[in-house]
mmJSON file of the N, C-alpha and C atoms, coordinates in Angstrom:
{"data_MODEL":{"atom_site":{
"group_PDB":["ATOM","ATOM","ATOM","ATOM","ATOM","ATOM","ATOM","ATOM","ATOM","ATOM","ATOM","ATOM","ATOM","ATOM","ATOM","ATOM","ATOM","ATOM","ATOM","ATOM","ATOM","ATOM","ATOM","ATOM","ATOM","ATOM","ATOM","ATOM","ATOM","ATOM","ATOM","ATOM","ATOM","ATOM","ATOM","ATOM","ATOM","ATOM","ATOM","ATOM","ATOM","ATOM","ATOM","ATOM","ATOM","ATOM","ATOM","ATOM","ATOM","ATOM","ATOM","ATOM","ATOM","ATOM","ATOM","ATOM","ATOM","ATOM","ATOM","ATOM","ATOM","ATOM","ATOM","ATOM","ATOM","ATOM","ATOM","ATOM","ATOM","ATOM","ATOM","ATOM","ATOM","ATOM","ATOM","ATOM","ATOM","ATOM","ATOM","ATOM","ATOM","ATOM","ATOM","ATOM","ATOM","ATOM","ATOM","ATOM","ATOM","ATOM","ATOM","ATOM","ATOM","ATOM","ATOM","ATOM","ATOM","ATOM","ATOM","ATOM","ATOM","ATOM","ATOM","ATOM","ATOM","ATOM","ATOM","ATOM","ATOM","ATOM","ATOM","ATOM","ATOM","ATOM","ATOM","ATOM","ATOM","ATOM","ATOM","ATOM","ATOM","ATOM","ATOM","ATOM","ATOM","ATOM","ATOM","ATOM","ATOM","ATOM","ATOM","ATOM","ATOM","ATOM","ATOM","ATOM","ATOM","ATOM","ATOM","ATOM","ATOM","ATOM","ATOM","ATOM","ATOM","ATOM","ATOM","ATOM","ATOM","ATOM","ATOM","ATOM","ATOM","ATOM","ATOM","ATOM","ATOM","ATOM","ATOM","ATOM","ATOM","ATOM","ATOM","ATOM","ATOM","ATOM","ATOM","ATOM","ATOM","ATOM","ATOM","ATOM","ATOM","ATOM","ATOM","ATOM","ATOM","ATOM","ATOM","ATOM","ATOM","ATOM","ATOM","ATOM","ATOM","ATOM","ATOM","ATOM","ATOM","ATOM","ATOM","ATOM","ATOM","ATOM","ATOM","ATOM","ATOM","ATOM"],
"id":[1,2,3,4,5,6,7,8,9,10,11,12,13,14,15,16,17,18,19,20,21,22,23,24,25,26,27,28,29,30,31,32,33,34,35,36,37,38,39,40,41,42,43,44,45,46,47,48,49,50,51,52,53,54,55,56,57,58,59,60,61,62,63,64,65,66,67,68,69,70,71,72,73,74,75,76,77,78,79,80,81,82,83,84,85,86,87,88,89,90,91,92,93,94,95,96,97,98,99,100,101,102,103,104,105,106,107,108,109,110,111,112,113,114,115,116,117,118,119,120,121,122,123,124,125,126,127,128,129,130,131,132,133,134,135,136,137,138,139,140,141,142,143,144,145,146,147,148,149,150,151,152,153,154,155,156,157,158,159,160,161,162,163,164,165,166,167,168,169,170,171,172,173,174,175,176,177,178,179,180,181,182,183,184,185,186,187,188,189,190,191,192,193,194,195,196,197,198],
"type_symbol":["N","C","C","N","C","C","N","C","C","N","C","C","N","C","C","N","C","C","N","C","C","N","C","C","N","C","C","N","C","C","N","C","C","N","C","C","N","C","C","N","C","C","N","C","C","N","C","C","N","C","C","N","C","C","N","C","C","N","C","C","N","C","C","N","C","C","N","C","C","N","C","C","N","C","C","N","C","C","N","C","C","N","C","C","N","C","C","N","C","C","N","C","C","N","C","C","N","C","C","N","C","C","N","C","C","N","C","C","N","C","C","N","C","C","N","C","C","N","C","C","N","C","C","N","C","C","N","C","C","N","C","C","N","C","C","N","C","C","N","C","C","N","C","C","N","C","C","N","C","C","N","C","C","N","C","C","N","C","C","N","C","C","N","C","C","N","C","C","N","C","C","N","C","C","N","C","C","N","C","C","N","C","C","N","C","C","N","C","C","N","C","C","N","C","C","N","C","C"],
"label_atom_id":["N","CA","C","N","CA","C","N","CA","C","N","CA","C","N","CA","C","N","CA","C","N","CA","C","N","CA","C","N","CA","C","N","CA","C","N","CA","C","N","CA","C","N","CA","C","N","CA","C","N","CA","C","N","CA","C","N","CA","C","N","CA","C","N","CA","C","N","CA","C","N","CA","C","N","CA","C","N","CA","C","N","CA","C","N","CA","C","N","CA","C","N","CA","C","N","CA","C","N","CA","C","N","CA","C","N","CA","C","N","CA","C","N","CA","C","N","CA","C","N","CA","C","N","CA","C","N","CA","C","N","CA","C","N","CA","C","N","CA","C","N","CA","C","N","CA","C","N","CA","C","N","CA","C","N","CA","C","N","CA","C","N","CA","C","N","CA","C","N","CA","C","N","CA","C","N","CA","C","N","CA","C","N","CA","C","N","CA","C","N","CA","C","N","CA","C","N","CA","C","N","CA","C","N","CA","C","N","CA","C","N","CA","C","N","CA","C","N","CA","C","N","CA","C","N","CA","C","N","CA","C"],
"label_alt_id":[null,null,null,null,null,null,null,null,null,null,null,null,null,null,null,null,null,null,null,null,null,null,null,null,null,null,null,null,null,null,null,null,null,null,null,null,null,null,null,null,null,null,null,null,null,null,null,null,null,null,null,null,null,null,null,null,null,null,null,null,null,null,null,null,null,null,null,null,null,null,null,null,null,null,null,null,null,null,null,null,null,null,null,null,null,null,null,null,null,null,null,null,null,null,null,null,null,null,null,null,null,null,null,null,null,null,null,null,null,null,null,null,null,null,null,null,null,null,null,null,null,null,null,null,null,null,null,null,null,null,null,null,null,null,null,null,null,null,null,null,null,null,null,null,null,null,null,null,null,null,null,null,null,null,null,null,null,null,null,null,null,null,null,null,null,null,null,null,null,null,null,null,null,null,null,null,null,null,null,null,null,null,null,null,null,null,null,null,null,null,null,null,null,null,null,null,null,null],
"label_comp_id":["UNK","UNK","UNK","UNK","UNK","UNK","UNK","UNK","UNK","UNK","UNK","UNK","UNK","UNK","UNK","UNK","UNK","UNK","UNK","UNK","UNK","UNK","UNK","UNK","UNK","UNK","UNK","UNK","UNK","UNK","UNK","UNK","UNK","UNK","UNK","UNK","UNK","UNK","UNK","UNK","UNK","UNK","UNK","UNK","UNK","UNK","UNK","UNK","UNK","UNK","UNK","UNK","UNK","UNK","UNK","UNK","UNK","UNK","UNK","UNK","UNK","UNK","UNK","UNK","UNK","UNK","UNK","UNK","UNK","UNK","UNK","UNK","UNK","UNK","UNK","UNK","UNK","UNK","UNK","UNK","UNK","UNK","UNK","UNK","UNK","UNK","UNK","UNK","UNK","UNK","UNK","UNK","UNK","UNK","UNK","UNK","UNK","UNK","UNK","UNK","UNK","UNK","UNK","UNK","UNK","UNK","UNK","UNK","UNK","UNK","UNK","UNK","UNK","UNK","UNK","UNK","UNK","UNK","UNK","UNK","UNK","UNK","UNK","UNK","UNK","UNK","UNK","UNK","UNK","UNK","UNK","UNK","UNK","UNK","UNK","UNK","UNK","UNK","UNK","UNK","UNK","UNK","UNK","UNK","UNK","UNK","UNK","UNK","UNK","UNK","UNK","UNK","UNK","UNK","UNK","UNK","UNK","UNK","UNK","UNK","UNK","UNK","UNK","UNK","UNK","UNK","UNK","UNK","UNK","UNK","UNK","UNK","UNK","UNK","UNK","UNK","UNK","UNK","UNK","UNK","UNK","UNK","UNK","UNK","UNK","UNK","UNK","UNK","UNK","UNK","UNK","UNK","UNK","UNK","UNK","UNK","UNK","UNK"],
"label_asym_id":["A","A","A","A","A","A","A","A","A","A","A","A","A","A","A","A","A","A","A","A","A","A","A","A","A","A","A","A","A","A","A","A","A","A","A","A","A","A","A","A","A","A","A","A","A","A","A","A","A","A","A","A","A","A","A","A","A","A","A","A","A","A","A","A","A","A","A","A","A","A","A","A","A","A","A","A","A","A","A","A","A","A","A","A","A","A","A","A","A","A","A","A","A","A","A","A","A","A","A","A","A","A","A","A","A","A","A","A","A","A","A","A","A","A","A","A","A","A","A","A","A","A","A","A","A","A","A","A","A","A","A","A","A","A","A","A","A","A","A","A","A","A","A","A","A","A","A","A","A","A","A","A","A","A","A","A","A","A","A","A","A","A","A","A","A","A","A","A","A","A","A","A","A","A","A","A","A","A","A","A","A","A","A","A","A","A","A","A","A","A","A","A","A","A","A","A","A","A"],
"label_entity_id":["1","1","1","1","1","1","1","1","1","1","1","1","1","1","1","1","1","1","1","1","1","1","1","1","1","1","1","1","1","1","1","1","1","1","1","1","1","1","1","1","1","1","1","1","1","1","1","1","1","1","1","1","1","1","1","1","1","1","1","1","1","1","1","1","1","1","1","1","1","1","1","1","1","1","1","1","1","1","1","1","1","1","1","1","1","1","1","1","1","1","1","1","1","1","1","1","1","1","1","1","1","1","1","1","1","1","1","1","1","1","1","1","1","1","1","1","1","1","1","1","1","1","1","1","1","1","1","1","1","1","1","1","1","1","1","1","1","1","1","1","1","1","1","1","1","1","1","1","1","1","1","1","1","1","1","1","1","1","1","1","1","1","1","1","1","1","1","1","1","1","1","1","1","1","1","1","1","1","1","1","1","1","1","1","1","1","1","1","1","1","1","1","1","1","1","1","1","1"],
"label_seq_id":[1,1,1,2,2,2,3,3,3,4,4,4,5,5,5,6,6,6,7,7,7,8,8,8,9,9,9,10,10,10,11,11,11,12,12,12,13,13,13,14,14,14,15,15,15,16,16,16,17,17,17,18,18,18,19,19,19,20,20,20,21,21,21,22,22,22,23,23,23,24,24,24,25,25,25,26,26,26,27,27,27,28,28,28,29,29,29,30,30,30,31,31,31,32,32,32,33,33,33,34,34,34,35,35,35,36,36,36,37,37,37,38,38,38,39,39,39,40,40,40,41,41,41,42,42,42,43,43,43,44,44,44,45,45,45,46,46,46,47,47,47,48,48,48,49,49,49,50,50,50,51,51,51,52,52,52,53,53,53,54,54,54,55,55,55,56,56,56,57,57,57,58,58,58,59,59,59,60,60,60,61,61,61,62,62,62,63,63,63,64,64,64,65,65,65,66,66,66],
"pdbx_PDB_ins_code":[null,null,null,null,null,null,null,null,null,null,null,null,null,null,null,null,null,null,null,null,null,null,null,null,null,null,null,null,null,null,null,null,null,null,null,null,null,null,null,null,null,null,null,null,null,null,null,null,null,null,null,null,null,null,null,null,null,null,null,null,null,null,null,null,null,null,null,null,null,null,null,null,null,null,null,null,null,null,null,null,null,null,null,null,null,null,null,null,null,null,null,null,null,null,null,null,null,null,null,null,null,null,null,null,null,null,null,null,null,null,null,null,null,null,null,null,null,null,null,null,null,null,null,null,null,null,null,null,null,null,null,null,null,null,null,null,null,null,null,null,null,null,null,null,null,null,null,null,null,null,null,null,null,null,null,null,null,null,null,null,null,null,null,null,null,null,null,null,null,null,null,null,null,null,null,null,null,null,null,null,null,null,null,null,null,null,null,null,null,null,null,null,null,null,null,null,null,null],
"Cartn_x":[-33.141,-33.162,-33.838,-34.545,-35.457,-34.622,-34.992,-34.359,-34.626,-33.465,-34.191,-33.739,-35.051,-35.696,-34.997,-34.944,-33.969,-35.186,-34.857,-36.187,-36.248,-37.827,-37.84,-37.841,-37.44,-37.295,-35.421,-34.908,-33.788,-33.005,-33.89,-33.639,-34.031,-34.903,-35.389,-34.321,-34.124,-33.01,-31.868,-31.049,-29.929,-29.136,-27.617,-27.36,-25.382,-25.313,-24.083,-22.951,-21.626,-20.902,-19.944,-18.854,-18.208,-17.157,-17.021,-16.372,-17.169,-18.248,-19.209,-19.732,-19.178,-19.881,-21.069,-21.928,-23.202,-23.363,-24.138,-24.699,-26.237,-26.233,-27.521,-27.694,-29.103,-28.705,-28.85,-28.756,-28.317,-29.782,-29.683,-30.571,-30.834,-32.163,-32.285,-32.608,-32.953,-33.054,-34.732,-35.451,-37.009,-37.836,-37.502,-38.219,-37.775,-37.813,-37.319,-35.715,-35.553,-34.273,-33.984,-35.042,-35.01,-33.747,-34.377,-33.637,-31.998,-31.869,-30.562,-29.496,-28.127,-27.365,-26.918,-25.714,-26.015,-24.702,-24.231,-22.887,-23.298,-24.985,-25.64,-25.744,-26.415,-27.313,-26.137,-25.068,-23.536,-23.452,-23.005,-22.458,-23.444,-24.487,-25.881,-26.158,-25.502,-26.271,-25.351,-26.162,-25.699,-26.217,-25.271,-25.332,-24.391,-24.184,-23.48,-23.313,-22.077,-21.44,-21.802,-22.486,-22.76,-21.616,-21.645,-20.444,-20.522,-19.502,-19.398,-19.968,-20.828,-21.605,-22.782,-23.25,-24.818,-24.662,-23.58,-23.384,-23.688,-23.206,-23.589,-24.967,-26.056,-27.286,-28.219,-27.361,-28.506,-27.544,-26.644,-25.733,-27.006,-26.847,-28.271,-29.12,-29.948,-31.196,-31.203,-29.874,-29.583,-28.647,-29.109,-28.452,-27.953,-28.096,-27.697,-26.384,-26.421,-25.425,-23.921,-22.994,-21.345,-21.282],
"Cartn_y":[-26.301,-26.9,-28.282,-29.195,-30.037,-31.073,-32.169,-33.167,-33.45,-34.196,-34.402,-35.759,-36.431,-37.347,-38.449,-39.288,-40.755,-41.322,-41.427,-41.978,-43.404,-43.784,-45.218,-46.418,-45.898,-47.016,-47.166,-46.204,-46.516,-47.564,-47.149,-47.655,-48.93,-49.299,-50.491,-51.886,-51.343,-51.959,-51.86,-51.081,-50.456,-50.707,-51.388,-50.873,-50.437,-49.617,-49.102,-49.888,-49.475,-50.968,-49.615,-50.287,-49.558,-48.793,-48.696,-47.877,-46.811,-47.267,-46.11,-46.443,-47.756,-48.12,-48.551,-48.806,-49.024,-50.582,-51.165,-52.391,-52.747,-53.669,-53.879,-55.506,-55.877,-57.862,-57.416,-58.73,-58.815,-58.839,-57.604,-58.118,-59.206,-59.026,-60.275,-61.928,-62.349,-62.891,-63.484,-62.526,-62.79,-63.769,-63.65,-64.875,-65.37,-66.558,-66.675,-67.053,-67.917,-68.362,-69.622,-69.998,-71.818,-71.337,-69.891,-69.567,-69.608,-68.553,-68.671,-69.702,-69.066,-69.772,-70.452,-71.914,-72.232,-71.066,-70.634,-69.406,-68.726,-67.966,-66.615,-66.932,-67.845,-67.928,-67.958,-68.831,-69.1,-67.563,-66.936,-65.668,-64.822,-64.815,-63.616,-63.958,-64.733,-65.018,-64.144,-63.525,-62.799,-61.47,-60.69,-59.118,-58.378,-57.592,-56.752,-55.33,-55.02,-53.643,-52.806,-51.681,-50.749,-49.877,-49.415,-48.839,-47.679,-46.68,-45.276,-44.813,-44.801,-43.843,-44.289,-45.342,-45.722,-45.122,-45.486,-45.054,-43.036,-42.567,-41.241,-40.834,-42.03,-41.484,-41.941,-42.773,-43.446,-42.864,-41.861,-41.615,-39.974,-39.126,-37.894,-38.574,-39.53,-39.703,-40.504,-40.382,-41.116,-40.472,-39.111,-38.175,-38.761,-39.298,-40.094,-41.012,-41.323,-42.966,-42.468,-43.077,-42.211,-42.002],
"Cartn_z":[5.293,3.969,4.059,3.009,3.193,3.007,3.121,2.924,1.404,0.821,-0.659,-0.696,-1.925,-2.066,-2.922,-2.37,-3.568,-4.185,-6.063,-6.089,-5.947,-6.018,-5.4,-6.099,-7.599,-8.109,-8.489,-7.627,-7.78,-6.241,-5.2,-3.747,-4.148,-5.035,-5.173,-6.048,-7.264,-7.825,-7.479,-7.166,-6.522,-5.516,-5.077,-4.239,-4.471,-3.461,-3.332,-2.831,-3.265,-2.606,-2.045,-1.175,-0.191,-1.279,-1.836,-3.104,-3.299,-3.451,-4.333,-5.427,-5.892,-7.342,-7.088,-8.097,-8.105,-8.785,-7.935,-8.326,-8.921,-9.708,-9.957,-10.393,-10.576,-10.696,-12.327,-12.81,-14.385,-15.465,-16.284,-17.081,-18.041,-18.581,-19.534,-18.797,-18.057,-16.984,-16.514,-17.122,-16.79,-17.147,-18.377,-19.601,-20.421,-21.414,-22.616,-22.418,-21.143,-21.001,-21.857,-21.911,-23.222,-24.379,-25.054,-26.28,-26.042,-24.595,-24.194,-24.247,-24.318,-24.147,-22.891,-22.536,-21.177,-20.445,-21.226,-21.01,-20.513,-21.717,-20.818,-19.754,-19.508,-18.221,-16.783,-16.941,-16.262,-16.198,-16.93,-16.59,-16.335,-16.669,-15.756,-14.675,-13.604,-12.181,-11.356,-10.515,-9.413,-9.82,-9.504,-9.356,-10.271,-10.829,-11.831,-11.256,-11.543,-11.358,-12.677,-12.414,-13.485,-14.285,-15.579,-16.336,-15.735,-16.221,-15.496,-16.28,-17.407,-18.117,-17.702,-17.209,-16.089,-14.951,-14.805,-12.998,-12.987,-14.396,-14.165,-13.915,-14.717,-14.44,-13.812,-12.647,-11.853,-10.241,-10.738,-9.254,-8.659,-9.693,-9.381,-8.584,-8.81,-8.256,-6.746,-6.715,-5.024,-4.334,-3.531,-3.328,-2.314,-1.424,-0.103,0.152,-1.083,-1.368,-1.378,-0.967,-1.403,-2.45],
"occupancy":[1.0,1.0,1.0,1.0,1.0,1.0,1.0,1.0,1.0,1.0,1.0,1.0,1.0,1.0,1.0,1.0,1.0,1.0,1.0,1.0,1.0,1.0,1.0,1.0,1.0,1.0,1.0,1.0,1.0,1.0,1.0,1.0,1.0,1.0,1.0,1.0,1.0,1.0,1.0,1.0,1.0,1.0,1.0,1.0,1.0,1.0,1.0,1.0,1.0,1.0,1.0,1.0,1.0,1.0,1.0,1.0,1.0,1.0,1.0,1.0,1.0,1.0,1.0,1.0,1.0,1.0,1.0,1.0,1.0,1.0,1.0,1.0,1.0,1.0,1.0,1.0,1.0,1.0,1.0,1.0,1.0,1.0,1.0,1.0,1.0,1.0,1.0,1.0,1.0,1.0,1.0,1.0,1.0,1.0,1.0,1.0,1.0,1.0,1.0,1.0,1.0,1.0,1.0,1.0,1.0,1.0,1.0,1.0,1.0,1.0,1.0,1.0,1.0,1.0,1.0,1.0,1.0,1.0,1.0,1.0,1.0,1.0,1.0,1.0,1.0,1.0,1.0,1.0,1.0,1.0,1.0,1.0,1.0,1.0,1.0,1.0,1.0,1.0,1.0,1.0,1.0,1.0,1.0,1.0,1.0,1.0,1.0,1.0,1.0,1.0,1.0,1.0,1.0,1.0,1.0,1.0,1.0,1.0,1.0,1.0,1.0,1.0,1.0,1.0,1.0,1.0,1.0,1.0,1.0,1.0,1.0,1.0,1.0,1.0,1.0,1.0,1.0,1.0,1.0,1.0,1.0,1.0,1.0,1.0,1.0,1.0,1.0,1.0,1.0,1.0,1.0,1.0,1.0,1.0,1.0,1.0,1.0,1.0],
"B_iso_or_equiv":[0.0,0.0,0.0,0.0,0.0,0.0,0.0,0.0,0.0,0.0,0.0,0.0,0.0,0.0,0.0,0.0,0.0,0.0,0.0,0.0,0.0,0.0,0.0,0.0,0.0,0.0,0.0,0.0,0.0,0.0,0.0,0.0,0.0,0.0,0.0,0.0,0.0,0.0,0.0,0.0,0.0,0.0,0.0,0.0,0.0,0.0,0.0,0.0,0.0,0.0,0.0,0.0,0.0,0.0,0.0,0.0,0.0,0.0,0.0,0.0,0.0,0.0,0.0,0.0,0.0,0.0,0.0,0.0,0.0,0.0,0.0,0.0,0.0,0.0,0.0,0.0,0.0,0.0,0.0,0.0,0.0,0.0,0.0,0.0,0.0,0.0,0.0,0.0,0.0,0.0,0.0,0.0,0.0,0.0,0.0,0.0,0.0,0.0,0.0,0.0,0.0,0.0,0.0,0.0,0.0,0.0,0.0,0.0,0.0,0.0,0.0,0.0,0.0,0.0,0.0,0.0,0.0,0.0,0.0,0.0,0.0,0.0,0.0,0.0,0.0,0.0,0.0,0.0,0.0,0.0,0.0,0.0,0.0,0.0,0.0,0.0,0.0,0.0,0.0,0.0,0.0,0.0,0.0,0.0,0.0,0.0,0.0,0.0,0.0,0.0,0.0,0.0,0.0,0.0,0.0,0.0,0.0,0.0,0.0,0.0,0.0,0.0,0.0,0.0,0.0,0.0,0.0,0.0,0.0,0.0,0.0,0.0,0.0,0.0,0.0,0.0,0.0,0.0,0.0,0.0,0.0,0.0,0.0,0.0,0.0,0.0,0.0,0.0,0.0,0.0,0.0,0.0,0.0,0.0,0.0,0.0,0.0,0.0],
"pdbx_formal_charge":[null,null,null,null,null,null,null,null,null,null,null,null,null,null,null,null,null,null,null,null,null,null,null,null,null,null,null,null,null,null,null,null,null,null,null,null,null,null,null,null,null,null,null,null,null,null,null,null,null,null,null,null,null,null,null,null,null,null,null,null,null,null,null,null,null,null,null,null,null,null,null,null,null,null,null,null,null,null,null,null,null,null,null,null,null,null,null,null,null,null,null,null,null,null,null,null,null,null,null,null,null,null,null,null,null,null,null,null,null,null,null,null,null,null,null,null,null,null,null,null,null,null,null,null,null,null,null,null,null,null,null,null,null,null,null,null,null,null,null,null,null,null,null,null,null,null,null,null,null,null,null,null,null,null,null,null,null,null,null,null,null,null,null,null,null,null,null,null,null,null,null,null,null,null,null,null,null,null,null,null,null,null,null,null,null,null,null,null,null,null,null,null,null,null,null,null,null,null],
"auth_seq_id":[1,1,1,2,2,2,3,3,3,4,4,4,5,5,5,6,6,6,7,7,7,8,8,8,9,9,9,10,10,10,11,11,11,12,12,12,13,13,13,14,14,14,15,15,15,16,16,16,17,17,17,18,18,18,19,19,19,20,20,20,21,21,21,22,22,22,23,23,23,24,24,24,25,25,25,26,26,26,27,27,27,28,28,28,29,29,29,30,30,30,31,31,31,32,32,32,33,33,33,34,34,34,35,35,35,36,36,36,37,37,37,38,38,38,39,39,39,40,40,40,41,41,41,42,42,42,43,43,43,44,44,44,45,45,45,46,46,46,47,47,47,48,48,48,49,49,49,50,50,50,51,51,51,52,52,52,53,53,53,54,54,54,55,55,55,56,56,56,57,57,57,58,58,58,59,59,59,60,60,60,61,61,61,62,62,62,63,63,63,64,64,64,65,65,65,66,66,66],
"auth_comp_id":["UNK","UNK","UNK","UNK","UNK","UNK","UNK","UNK","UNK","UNK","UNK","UNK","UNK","UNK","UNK","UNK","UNK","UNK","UNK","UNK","UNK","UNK","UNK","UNK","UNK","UNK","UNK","UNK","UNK","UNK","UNK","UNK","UNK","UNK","UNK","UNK","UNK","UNK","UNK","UNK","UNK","UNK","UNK","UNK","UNK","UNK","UNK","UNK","UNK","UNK","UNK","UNK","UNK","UNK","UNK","UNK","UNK","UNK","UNK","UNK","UNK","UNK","UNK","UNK","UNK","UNK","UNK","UNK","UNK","UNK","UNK","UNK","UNK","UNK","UNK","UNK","UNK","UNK","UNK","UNK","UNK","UNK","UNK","UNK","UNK","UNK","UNK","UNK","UNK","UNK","UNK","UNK","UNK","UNK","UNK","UNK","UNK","UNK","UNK","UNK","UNK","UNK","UNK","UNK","UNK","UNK","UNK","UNK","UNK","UNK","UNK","UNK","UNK","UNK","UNK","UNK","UNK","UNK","UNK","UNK","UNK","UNK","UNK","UNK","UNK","UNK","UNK","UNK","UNK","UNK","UNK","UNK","UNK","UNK","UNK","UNK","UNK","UNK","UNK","UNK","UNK","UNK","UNK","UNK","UNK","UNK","UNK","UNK","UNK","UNK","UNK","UNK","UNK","UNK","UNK","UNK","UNK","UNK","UNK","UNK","UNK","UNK","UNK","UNK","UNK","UNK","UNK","UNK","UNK","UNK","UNK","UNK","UNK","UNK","UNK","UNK","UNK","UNK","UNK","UNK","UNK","UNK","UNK","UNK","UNK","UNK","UNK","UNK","UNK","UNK","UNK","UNK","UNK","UNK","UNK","UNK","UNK","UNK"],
"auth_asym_id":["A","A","A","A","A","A","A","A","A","A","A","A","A","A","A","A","A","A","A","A","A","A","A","A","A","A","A","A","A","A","A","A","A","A","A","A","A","A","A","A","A","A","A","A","A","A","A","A","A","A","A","A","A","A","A","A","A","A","A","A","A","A","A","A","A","A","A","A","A","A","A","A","A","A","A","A","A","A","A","A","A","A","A","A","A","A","A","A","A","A","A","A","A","A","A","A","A","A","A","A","A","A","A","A","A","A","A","A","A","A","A","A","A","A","A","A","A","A","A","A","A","A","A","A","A","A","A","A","A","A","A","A","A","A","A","A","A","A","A","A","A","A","A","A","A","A","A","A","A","A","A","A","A","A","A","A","A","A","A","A","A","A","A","A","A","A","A","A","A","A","A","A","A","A","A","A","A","A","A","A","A","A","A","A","A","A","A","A","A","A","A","A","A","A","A","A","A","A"],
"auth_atom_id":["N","CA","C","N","CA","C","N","CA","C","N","CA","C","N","CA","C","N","CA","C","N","CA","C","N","CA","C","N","CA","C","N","CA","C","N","CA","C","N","CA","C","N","CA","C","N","CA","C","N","CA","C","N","CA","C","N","CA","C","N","CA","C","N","CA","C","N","CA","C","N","CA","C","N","CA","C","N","CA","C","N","CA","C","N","CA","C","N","CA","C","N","CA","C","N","CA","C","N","CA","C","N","CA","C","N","CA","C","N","CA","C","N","CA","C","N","CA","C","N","CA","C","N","CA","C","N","CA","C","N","CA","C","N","CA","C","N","CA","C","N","CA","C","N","CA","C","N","CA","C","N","CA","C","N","CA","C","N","CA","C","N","CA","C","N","CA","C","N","CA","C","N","CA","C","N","CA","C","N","CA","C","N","CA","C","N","CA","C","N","CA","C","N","CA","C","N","CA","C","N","CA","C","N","CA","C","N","CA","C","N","CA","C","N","CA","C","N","CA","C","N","CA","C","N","CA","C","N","CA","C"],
"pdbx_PDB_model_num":[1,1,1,1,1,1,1,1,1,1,1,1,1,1,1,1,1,1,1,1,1,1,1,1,1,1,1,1,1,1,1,1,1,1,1,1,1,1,1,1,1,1,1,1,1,1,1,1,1,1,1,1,1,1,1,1,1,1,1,1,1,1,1,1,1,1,1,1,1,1,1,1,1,1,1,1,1,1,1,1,1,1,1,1,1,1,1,1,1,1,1,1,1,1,1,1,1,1,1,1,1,1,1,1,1,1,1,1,1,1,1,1,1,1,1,1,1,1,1,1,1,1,1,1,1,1,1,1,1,1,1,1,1,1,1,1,1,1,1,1,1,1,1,1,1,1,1,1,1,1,1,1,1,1,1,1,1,1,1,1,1,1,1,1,1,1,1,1,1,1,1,1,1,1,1,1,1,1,1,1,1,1,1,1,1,1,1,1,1,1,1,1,1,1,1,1,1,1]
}}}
């Protein structure tokens, strides 16, 4: 049987935490932070844990991950 394939834009944003949940960094973040609030910006730094209705459709495409 072949090996099957994680796609690569999920290895790329993505990573798995020892649970199994899925991480990702925070959107909204790129541009256009002036408009922002100084709260948004306080609470968008770092990394974010995905909901279980994301986590359903970004868990398929990373057959590898727990």
């Amino acid at each position: 049987m072949p090996k099957m394939k994680t796609k690569s834009s999920c290895k790329k944003r993505f990573k798995v935490t020892a649970k199994g949940k899925i991480k990702a960094g925070q959107a909204g973040k790129r541009h256009g932070m002036i408009k922002r609030s100084t709260k948004f910006i306080r609470d968008a730094r770092g990394t974010q844990v995905l909901s279980k209705a994301d986590e359903q459709i970004i868990k398929p495409m990373m057959p590898y991950s727990r």
